[in-house]
N, C-alpha and C positions, 0 to 999 in steps of 0.2 A: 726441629720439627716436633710437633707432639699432634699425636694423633690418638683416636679412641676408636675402636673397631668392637663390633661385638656379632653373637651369632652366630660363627664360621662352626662348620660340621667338621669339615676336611683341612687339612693341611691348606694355607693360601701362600700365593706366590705378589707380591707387590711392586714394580718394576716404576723407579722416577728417572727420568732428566735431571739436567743440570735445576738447582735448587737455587734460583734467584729471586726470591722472596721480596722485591722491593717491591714498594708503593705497592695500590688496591687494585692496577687498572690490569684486571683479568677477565677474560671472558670465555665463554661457551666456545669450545669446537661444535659446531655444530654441520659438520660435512662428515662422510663416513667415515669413518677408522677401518673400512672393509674393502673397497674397492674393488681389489685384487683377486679378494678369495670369494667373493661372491656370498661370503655372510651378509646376514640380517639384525639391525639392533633391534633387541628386545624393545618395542615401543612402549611395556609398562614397568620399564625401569625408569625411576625419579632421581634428579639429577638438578644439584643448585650449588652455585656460587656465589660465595658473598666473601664480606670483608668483616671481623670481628676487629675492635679497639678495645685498648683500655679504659677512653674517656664515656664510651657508650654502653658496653657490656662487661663493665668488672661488676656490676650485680644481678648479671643474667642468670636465668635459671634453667636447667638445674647445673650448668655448670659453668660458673663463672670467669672471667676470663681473667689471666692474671700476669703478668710480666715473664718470660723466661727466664729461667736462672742465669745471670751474668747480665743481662740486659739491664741497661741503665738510660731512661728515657734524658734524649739531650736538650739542656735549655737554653731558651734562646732568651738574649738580655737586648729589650728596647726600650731605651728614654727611661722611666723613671718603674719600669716592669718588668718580670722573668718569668718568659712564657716555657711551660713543658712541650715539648714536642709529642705527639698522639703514635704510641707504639700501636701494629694491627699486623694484622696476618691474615694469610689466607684462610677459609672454611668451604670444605666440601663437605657436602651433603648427599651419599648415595644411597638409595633405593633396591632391591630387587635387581641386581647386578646379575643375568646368568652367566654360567663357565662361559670362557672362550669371548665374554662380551668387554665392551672397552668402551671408557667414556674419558674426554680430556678438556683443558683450558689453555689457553694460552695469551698470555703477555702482548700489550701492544705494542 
């Protein structure tokens, strides 16, 4: 996983799940994370999922996206051709996060 964080005042706590990183198809929770305790999510925290690759944003800016070390994209051989397989990862994008607040994705 590599992540880039910036910002933080205070000491931050960051808490994942099980890390199964396949395929792009992730999506918004978008039901509360609250229920229970009768919090409120901050409606002016910004919040996106998307999918970065190799084949599309290895010249993104300003920071461009680049294989993990040990990662070796696998190829696939058809008829008289040797296609690469399209390595990608998750990317979140969060906003204006306050204490105590929580935002998730999850796997279809």
């Amino acid at each position: 996983i590599r992540m880039f964080l910036s910002d933080f005042q205070d000491e931050t706590i960051l808490r994942f799940g099980t890390m199964d990183l396949v395929r792009g198809d992730y999506r918004r929770y978008n039901q509360s994370l609250f229920e229970d305790s009768g919090q409120l999510e901050n409606p002016n925290t910004s919040f996106e999922v998307n999918a970065v690759n190799i084949e599309e944003n290895e010249n993104r800016q300003p920071i461009p996206y680049r294989l993990p070390p040990g990662v070796q994209r696998e190829q696939l051989y058809q008829n008289n051709t040797s296609l690469r397989q399209n390595e990608q990862s998750l990317s979140l994008s969060v906003c204006d996060l306050e204490p105590q607040d929580a935002r998730a994705v999850y796997k279809n």
